[in-house]
C-alpha positions as CSV (number, residue, x, y, z in Angstrom):
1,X,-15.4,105.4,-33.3
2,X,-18.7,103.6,-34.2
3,X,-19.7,102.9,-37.5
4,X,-23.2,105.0,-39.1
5,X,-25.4,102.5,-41.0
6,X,-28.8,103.2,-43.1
7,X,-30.3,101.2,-45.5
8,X,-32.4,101.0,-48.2
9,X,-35.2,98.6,-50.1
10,X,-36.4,99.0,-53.9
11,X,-38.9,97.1,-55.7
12,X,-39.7,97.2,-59.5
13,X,-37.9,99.2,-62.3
14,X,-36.1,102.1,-62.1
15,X,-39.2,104.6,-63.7
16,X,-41.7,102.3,-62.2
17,X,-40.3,101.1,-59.0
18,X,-40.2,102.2,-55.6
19,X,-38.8,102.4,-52.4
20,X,-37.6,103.2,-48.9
21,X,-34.5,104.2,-46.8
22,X,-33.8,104.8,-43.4
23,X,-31.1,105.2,-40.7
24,X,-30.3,103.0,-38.6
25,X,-30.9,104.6,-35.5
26,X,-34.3,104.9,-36.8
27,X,-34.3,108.7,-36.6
28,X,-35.4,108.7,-40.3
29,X,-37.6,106.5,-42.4
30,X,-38.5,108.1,-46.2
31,X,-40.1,106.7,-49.3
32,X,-38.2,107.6,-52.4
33,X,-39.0,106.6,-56.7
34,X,-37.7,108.0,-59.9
35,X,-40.2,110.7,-59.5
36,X,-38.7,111.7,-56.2
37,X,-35.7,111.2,-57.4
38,X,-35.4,113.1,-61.4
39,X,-38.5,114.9,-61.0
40,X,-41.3,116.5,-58.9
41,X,-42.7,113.4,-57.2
42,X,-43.3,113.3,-53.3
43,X,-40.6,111.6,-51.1
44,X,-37.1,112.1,-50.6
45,X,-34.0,110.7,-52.7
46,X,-30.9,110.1,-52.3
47,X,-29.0,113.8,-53.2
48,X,-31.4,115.4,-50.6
49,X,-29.5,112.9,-47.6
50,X,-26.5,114.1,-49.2
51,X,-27.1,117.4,-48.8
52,X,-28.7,117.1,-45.5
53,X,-25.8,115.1,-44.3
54,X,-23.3,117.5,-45.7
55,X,-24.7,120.4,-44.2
56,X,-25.0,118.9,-40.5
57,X,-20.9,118.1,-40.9
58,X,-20.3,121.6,-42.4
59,X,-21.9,123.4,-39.6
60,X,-20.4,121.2,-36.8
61,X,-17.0,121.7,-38.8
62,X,-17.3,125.6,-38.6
63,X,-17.9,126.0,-35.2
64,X,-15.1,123.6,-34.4
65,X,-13.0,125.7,-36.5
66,X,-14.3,128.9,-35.5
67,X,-14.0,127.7,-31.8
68,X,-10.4,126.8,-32.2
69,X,-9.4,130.4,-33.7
70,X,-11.0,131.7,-30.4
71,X,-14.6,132.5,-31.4
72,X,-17.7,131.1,-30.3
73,X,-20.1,130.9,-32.7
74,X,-24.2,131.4,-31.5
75,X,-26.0,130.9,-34.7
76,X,-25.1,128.5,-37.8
77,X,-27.4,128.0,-40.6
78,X,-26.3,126.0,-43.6
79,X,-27.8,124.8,-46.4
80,X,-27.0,122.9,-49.1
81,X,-28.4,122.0,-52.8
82,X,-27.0,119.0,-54.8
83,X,-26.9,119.0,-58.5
84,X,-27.5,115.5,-60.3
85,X,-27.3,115.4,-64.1
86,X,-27.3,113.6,-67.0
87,X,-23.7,112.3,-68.1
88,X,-23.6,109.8,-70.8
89,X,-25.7,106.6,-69.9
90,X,-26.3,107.2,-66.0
91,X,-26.3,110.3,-64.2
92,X,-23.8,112.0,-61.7
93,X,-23.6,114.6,-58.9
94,X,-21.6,117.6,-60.2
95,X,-21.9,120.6,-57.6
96,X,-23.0,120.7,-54.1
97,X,-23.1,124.1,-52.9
98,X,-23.3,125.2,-49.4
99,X,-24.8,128.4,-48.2
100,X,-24.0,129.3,-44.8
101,X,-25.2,132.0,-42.4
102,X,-22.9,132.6,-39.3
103,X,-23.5,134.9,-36.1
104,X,-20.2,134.8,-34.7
105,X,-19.3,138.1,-32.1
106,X,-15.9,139.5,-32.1
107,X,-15.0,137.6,-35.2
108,X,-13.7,140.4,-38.7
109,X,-14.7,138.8,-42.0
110,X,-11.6,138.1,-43.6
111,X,-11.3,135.8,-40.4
112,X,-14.6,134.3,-40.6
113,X,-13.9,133.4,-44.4
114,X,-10.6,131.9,-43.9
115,X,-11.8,129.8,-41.3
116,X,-15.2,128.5,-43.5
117,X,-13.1,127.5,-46.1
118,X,-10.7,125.8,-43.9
119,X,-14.0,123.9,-42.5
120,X,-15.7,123.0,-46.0
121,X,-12.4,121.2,-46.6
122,X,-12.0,120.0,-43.7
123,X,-15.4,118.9,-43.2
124,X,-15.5,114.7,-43.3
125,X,-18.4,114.9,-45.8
126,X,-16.4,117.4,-48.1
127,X,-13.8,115.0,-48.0
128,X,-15.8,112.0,-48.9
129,X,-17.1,114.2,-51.6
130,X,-13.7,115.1,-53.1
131,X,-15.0,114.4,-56.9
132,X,-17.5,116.7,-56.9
133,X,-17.4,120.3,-56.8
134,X,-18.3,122.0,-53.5
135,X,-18.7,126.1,-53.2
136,X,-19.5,127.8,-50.2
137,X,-21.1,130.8,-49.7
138,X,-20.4,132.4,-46.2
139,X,-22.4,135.2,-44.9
140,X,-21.1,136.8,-41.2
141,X,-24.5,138.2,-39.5
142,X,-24.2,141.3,-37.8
């Protein structure tokens, strides 16, 4: 299996500084600073690759998991919003949650539920992730 790299540069302080990460297949190259990061400022951060990353493997998760139960999924939206806080000195990411829309035909709900819970922890991110606290919200489009 190959091995994912990214990378990132930062120069100055922490409030003052500034800096840049990108992937290493050069699909993705962002600026990022403590603005970007604990406040309004423009760039990315860190949480938002997180959450971008984590809804990529969720959605490829459910549709492997939905495929193997004998349904093909068409449509799978997810989305995902990372919470960072304050916690003592430093900070720390205490919920990601995952909102998921899912056109699936043939599939009932209790079904579709079972099986998006089966992928959130199944998911590779999820289980990267496994000290933080993930909750999913599925939705089953008509």
């Amino acid at each position: 299996m190959p091995v994912r790299k990214a990378e990132a540069v930062w120069y100055g302080g922490l409030t003052d500084g500034k800096g840049t990460m990108k992937f290493g297949s050069g699909a993705y190259e962002g600026a990022y600073s403590f603005a970007s990061r604990f406040a309004d400022g423009s760039g990315t951060n860190p949480e938002e690759l997180i959450g971008a990353a984590h809804a990529g493997c969720f959605s490829m998760a459910l549709s492997l998991f939905l495929g193997n139960s004998g349904y093909k999924p068409e449509h799978i939206k997810t989305s995902a919003k990372v919470h960072i806080e304050k916690a003592g000195e430093g900070f720390r990411i205490t919920v990601i949650e995952l909102e998921t829309e899912v056109k699936a035909p043939g599939i009932d709900e209790k079904t579709f539920l079972e099986q998006a819970e089966l992928a959130k922890k199944g998911c590779p991110v999820s289980q990267a992730l496994t000290g933080v606290e993930i909750r999913l919200k599925a939705t089953l489009l008509p």
